[in-house]
N, C-alpha and C positions, 0 to 999 in steps of 0.2 A: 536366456533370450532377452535383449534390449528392449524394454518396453515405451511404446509410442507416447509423448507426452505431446500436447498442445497449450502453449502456453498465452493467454490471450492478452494484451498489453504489454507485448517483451519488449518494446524498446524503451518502453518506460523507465523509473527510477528502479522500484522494486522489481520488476520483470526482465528490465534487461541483467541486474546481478543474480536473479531466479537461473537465467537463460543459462551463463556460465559456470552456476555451481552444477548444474544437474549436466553441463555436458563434460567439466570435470571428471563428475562420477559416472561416466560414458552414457546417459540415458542419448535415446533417441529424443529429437526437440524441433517442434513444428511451432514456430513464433509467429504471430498477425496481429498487427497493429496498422493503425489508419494514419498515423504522424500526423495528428491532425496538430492545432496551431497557436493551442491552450499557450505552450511555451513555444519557442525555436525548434522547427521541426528536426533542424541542423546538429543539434545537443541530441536526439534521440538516434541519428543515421551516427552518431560517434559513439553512442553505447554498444552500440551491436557490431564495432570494427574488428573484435575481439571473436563475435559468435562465429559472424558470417565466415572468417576463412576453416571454418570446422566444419566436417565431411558428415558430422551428425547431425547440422543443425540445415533447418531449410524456413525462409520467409514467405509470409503471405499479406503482401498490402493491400490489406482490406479493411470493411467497417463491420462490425458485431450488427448494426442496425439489417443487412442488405442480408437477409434470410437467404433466396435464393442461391447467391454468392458462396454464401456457409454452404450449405447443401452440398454443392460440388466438391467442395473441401472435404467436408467429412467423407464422403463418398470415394475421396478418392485414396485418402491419408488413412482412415480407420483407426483413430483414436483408440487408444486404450482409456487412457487419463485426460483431464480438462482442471489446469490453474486458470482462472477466469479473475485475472488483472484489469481487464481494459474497463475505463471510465471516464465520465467526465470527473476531473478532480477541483477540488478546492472547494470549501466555505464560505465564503466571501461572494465570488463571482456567481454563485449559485443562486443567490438572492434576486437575481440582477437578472439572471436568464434563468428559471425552475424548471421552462417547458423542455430544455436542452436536457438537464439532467433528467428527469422523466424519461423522456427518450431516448436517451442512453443506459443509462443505470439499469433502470426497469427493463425497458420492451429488448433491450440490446440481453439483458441476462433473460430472458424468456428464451429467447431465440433457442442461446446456446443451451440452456436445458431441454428446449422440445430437440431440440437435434440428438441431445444427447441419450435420450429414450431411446427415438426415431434409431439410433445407430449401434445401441448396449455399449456405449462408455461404460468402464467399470467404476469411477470415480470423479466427484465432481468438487475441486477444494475452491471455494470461492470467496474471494478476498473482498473481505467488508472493512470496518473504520469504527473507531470509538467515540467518534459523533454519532451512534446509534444512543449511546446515551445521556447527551444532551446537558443540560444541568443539573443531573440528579444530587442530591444532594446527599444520598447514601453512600457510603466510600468503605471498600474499595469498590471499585465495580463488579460486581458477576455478573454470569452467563445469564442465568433465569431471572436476569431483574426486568422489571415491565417497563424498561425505556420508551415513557409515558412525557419525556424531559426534554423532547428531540427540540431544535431550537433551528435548524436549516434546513433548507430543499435538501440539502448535499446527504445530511443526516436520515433526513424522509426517506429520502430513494434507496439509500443503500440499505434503511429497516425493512423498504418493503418488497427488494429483491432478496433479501435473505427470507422473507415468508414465501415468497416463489422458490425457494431453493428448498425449503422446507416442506411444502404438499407435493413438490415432486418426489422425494423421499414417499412420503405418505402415497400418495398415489400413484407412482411409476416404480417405484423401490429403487431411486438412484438413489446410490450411497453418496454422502457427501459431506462437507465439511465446511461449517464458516469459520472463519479464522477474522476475527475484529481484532486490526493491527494499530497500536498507538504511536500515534506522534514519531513517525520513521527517520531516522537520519543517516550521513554518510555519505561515501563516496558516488557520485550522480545524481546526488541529490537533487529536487526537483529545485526551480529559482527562486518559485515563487516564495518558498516556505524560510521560517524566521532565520535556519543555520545557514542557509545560503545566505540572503538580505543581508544577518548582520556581520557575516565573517565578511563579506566581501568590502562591506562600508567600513567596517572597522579596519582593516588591510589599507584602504585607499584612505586613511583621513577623513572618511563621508559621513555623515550625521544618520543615526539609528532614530524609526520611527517606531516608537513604546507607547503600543496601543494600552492604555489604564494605567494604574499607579506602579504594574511590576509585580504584581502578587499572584495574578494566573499563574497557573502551574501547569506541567505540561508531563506525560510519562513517556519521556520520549527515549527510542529503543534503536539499537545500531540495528542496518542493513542486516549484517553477517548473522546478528540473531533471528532475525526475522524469518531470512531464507532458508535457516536450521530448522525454523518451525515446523515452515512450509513444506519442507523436505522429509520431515518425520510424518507429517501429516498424509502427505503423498506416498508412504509406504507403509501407513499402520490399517490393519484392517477393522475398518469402523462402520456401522451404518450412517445414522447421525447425529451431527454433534456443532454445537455452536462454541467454540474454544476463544478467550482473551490469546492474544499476545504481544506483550506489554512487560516495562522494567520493572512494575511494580512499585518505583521510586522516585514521582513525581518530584521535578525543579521549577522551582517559580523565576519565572520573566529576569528579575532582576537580578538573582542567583547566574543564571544563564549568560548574561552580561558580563559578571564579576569574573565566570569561568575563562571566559573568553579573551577578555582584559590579560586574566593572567597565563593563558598559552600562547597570547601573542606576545604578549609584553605592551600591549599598544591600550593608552586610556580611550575611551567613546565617547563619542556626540552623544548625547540623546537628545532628541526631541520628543516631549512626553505631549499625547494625543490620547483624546477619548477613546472607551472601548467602543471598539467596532461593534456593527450587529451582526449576531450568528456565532460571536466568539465564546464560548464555555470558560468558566468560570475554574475550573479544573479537571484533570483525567488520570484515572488512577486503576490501574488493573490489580484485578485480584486475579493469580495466574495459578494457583492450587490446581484445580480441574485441567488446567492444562498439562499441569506437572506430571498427576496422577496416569494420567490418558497416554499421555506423549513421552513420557519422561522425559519433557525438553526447560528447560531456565533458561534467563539470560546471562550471562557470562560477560558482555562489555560494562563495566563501569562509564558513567556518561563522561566525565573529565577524559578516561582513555580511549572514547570514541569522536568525541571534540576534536582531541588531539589528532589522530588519524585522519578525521574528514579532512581540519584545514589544512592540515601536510598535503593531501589529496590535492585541495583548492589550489596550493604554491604552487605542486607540479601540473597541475594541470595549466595554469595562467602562465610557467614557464614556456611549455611546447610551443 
């Protein structure tokens, strides 16, 4: 029997390629997303051109915030499973608005945990961020470090909706699963983030904007690994578990450039700019536990995920 998934932020970067592998591998997929206006709501009705004409997939535009709203949904769809994607995203703009992210991150994943008692979901994977650990200065990172280091609202909110997903286990016995995903990249990629920015400046002749001297590092991880995680994690029978996933092979800033240089062929502007506030210094997964647990790795090398996205970026700026 086809098991019910709700997947919450599918039209997003990582939720809309969520949407299409699991309906791939035939799952039933209830997506809801609010398109709200972080980026071009336009970019996110183009991710989902692919779900929508599939007989297994149905949308719900809505906000995680509108409880009541939820309610009817769960009530009427009957969830088995809950991926809980939807966010305010970014570090930077978080600083700028906190009480946004609070109110989303937070009370928005409250929600869908009490609902999720309220209705016996058998699983709750809920996608957290490796700005949970902040600047630690311990490397690589695990699971059980006391990310004591947190440096954003972005980081705040999403440590302390994983404690809310955490006493619900304790207290409700929803099984569930955090998954703190590093530095994403790939096809749909969101705009804001540096593989979009600098492929697209670099492509146009535009001047790249190099926040610090070039030596942050980043572990940044292809989509397609990411969504193999997600998908193991979604059918491994677990109580609970707070899992990296992450390349494990942190690339610093100006590495990343070099990369890039040489899949295009094309030299870059740089304009070299102070570190921003809320930027980490570096992110580096320790993915062991995850290995053990999941038996899942990553598999893209970052050069042959580069290469892929900005193939992606051509033909996309072709159409």
């Amino acid at each position: 029997m086809i098991k019910k998934i709700l997947i919450t932020g599918c039209a997003g970067f990582i939720g809309s390629n969520l949407t299409d592998k699991l309906l791939k591998l035939e799952y039933q997929v209830v997506g809801m997303d609010n398109f709200n206006d972080y980026y071009d709501p336009k970019i996110k009705e183009n991710n989902l051109k692919n779900a929508l004409t599939n007989k297994n997939f149905k949308l719900y535009r809505e906000d995680i915030l509108n409880f009541e709203k939820l309610k009817k949904i769960f009530i009427k769809e009957k969830f088995e499973k809950i991926v809980h994607l939807a966010a305010r995203a970014g570090v930077r703009p978080s600083i700028s608005d906190p009480q946004l992210y609070y109110k989303v991150n937070i009370e928005g994943t409250v929600n869908l945990l009490k609902l999720s008692v309220d209705f016996k979901v058998d699983k709750f994977v809920f996608g957290s961020s490796s700005s949970v650990y902040g600047n630690s200065n311990k490397l690589p990172f695990l699971e059980d470090d006391l990310c004591d280091k947190i440096i954003s609202p972005y980081g705040a909110s999403k440590r302390s909706a994983e404690f809310f997903v955490e006493s619900f286990w304790h207290s409700f016995g929803l099984k569930s699963q955090v998954l703190r995903f590093f530095t994403v990249y790939g096809p749909r990629g969101r705009p804001d983030m540096a593989p979009a920015l600098f492929t697209k400046a670099i492509l146009k002749g535009e001047t790249i904007k190099q926040f610090g001297d070039g030596s942050s590092s980043r572990d940044y991880t292809y989509i397609d690994d990411i969504t193999g995680g997600i998908v193991k994690a979604i059918n491994k029978n677990l109580n609970f578990e707070i899992l990296n996933l992450g390349n494990n092979k942190p690339v610093a800033l100006k590495d990343f450039i070099l990369t890039m240089e040489k899949i295009t062929g094309k030299r870059a502007k740089i304009e070299k700019l102070p570190a921003q506030m809320g930027d980490v210094v570096i992110t580096h997964a320790d993915i062991t536990k995850t290995g053990r647990i999941l038996g899942w790795k990553p598999v893209t090398k970052f050069e042959d995920g580069l290469q892929k996205y900005i193939a992606w970026i051509n033909s996309f700026s072709a159409q």
